[in-house]
Backbone as ProteinMPNN parsed JSONL, in Angstrom:
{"seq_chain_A": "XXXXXXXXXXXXXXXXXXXXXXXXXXXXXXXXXXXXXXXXXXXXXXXXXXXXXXXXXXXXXXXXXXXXXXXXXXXXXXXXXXXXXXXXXXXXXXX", "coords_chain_A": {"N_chain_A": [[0.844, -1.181, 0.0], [0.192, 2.166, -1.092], [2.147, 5.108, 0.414], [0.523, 8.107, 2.019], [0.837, 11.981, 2.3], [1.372, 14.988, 3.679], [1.249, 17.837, 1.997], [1.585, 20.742, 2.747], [1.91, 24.541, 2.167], [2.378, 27.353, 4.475], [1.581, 30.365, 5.899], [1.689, 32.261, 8.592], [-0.037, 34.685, 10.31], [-0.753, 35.332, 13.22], [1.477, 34.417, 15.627], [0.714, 33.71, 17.966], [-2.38, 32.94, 18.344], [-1.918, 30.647, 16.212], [-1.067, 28.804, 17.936], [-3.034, 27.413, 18.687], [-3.857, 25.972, 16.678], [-1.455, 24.725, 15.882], [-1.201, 22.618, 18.391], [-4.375, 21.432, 18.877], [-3.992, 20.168, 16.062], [-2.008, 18.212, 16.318], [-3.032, 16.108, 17.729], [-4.989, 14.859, 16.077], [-3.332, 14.484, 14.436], [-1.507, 12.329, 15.48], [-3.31, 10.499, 16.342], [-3.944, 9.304, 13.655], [-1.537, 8.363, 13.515], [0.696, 9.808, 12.058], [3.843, 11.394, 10.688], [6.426, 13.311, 11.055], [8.052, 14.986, 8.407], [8.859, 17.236, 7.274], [9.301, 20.657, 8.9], [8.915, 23.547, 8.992], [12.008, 25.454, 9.034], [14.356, 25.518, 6.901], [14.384, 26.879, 4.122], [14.152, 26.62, -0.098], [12.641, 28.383, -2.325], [12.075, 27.74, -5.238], [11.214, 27.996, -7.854], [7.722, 29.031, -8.59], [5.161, 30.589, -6.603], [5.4, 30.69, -2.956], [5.297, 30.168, 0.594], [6.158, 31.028, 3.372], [6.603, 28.869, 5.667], [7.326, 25.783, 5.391], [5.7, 22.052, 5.452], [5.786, 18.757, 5.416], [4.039, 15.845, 6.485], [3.939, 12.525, 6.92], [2.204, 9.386, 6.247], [0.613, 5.988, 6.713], [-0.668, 5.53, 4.827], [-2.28, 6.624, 1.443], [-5.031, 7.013, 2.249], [-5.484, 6.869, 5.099], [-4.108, 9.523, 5.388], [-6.068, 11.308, 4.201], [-8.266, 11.063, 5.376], [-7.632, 11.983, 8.02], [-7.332, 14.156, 7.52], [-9.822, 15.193, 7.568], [-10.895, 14.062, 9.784], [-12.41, 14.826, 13.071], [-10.727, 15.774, 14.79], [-8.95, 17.175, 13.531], [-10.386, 19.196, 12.404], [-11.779, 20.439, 13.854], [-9.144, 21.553, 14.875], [-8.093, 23.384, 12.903], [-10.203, 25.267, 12.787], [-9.015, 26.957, 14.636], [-7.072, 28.129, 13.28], [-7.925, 29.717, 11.128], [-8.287, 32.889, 11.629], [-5.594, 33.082, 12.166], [-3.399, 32.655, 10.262], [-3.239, 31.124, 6.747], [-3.179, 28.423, 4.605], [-1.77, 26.554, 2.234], [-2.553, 23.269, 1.004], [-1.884, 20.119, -0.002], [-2.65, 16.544, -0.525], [-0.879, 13.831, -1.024], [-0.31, 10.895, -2.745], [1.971, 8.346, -2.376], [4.613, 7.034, -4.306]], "CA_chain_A": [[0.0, 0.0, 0.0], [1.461, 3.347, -0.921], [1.726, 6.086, 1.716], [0.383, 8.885, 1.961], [1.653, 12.205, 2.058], [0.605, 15.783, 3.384], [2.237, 18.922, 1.866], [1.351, 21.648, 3.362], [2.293, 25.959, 2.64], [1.907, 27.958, 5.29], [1.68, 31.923, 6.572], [1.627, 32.701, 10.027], [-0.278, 35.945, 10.455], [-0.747, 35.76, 14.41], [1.807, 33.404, 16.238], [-0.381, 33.335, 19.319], [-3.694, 32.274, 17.929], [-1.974, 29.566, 15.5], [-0.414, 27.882, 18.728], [-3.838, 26.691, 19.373], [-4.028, 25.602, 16.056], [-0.338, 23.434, 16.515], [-1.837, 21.971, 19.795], [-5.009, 20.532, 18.089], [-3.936, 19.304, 15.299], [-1.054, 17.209, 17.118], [-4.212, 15.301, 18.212], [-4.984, 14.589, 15.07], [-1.586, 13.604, 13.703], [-1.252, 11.451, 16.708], [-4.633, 9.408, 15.901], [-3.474, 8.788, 12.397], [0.324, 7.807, 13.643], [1.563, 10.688, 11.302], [5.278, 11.348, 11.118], [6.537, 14.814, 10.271], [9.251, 14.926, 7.568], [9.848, 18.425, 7.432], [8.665, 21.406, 9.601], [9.525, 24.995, 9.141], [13.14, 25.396, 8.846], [14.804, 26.609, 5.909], [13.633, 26.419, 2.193], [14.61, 27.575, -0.981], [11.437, 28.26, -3.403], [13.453, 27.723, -6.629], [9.792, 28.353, -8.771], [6.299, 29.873, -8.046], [5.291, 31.373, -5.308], [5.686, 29.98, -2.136], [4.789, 30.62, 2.0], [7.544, 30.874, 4.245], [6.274, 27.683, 6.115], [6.516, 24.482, 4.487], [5.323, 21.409, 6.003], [5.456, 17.902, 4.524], [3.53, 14.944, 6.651], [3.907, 11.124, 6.121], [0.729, 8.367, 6.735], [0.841, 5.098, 6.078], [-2.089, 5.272, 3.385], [-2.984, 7.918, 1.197], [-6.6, 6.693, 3.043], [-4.89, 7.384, 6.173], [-4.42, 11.268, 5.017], [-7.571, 12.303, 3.765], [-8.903, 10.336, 7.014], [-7.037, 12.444, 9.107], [-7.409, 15.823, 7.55], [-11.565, 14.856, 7.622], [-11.583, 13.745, 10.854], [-13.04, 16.043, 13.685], [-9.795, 15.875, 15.721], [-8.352, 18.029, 12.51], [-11.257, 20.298, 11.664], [-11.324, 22.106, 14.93], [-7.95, 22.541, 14.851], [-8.165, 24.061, 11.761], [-10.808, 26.182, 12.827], [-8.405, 28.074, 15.046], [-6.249, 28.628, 12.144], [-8.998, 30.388, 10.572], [-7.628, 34.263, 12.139], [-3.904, 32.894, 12.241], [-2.613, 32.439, 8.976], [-3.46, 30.671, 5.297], [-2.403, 27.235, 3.942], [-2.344, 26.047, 0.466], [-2.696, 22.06, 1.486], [-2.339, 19.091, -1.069], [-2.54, 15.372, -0.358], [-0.495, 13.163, -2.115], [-0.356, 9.25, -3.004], [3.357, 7.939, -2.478], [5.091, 5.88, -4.933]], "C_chain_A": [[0.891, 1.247, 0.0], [1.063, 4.072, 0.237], [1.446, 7.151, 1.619], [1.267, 10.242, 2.312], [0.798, 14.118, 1.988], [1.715, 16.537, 2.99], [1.739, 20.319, 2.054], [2.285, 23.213, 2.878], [1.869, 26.994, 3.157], [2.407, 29.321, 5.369], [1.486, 32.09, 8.059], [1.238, 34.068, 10.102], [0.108, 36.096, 12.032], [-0.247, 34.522, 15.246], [0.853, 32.895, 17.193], [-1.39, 32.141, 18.982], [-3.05, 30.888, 17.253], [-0.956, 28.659, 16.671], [-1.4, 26.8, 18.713], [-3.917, 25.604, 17.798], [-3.292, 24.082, 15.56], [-1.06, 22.51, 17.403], [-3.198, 20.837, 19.137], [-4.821, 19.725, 17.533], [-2.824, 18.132, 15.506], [-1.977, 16.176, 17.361], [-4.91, 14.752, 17.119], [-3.804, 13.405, 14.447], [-1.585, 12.538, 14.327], [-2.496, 10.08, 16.829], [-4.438, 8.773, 14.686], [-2.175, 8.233, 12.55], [0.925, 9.067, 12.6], [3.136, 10.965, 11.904], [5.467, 12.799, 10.31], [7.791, 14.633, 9.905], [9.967, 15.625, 7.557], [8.416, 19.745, 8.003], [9.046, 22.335, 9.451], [11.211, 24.585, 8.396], [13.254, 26.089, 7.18], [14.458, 26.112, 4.606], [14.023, 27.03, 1.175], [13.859, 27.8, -2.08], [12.156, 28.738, -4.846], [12.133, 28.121, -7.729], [8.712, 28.528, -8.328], [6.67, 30.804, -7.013], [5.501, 30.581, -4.485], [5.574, 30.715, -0.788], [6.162, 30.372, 2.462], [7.606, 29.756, 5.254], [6.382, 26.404, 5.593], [6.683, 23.206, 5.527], [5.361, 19.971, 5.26], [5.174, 16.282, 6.215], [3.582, 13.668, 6.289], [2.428, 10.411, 6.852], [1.055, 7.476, 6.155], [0.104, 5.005, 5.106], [-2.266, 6.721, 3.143], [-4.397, 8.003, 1.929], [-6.687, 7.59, 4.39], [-5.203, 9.381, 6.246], [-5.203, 11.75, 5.406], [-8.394, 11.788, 4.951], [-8.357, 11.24, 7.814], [-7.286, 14.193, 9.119], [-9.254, 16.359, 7.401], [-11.865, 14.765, 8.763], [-11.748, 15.139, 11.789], [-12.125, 16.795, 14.282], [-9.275, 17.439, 14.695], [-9.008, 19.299, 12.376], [-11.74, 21.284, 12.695], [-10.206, 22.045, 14.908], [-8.062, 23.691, 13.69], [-8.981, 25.217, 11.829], [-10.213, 27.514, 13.471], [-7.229, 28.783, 14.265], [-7.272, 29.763, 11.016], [-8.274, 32.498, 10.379], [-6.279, 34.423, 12.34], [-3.074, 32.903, 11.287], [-3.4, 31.675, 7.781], [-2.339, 29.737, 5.196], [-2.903, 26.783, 2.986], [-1.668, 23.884, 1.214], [-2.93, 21.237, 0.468], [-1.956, 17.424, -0.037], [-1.911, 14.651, -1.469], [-0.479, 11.474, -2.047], [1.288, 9.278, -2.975], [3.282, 7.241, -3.2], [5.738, 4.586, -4.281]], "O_chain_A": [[1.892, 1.461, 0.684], [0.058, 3.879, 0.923], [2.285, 7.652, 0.87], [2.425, 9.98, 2.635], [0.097, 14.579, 1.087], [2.868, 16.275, 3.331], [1.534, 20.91, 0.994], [3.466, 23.138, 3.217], [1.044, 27.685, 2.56], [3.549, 29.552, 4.974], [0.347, 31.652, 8.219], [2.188, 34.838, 9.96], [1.072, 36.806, 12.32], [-1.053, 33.666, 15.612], [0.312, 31.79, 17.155], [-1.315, 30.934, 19.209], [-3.597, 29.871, 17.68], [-0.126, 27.875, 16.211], [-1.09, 25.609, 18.717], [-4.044, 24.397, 18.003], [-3.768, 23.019, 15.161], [-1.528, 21.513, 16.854], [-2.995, 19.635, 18.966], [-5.141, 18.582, 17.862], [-2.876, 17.15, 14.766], [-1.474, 15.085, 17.093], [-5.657, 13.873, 17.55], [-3.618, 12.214, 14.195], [-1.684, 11.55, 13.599], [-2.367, 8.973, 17.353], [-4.783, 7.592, 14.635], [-1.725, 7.589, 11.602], [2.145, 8.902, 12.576], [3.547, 10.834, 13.057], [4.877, 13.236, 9.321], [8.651, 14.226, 10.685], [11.184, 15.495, 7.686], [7.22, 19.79, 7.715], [10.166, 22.243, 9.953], [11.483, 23.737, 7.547], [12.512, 26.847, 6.555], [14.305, 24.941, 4.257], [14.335, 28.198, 1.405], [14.424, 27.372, -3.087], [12.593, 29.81, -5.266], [12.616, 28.8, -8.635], [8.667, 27.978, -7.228], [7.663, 31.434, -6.651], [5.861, 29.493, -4.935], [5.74, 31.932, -0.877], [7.038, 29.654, 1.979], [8.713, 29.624, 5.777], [5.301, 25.885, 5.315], [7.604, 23.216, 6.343], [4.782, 20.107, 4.182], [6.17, 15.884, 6.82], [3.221, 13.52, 5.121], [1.785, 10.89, 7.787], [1.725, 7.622, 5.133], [0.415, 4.074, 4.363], [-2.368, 7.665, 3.926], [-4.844, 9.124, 2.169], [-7.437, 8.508, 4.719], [-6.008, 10.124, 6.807], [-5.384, 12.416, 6.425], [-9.326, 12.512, 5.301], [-9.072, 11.145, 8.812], [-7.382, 15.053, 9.995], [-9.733, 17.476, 7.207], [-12.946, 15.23, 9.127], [-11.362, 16.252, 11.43], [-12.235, 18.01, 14.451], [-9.277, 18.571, 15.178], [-8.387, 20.354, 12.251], [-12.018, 22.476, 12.559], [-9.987, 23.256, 14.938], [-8.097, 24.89, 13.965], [-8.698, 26.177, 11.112], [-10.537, 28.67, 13.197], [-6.62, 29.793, 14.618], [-6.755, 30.499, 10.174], [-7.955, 33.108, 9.359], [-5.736, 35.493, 12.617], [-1.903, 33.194, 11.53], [-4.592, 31.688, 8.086], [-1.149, 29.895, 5.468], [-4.092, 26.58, 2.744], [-0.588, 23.561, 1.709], [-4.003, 21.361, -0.122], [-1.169, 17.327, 0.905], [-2.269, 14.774, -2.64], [-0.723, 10.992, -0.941], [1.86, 10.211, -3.539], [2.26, 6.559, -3.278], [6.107, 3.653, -4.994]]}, "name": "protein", "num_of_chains": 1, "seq": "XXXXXXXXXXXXXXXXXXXXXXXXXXXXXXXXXXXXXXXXXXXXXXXXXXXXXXXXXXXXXXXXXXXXXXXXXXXXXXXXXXXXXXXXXXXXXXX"}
């Protein structure tokens, strides 16, 4: 089974508020077993545009994923991200 595979670009408008948003969705991640690949840190957007955040997520199933970024645990977190910042969010299928 391939694995899934979030990729995440993020903005941070208001550190504060998007703590709560961290905090949540850990609870999330943590129900799905997610493994974080890469978190912040440094990036070099060699084409397009691009957020100063990038994020990339592993799951054992692409199923897994879209299960995880559906479930409830996720979608209030997400809600406190709402007034905190903007993410352009894709799911991917691993090879």
């Amino acid at each position: 089974m391939a694995k899934g595979y979030w990729i995440a670009h993020v903005e941070v408008s208001d550190p504060e508020q998007y703590k709560h948003y961290v905090a949540g969705s850990a609870k999330a991640f943590k129900k799905f077993n997610a493994h974080m690949l890469a978190r912040g840190g440094s990036a070099s957007q060699m084409e397009g545009s691009g957020r100063p955040r990038n994020v990339v997520i592993e799951f054992a199933s692409y199923e897994d994923a879209i299960a995880c970024y559906n479930s409830a645990e996720y979608q209030d977190a997400k809600a406190h991200r709402k007034n905190a910042g903007i993410a352009d969010i894709v799911i991917v299928e691993g090879v």
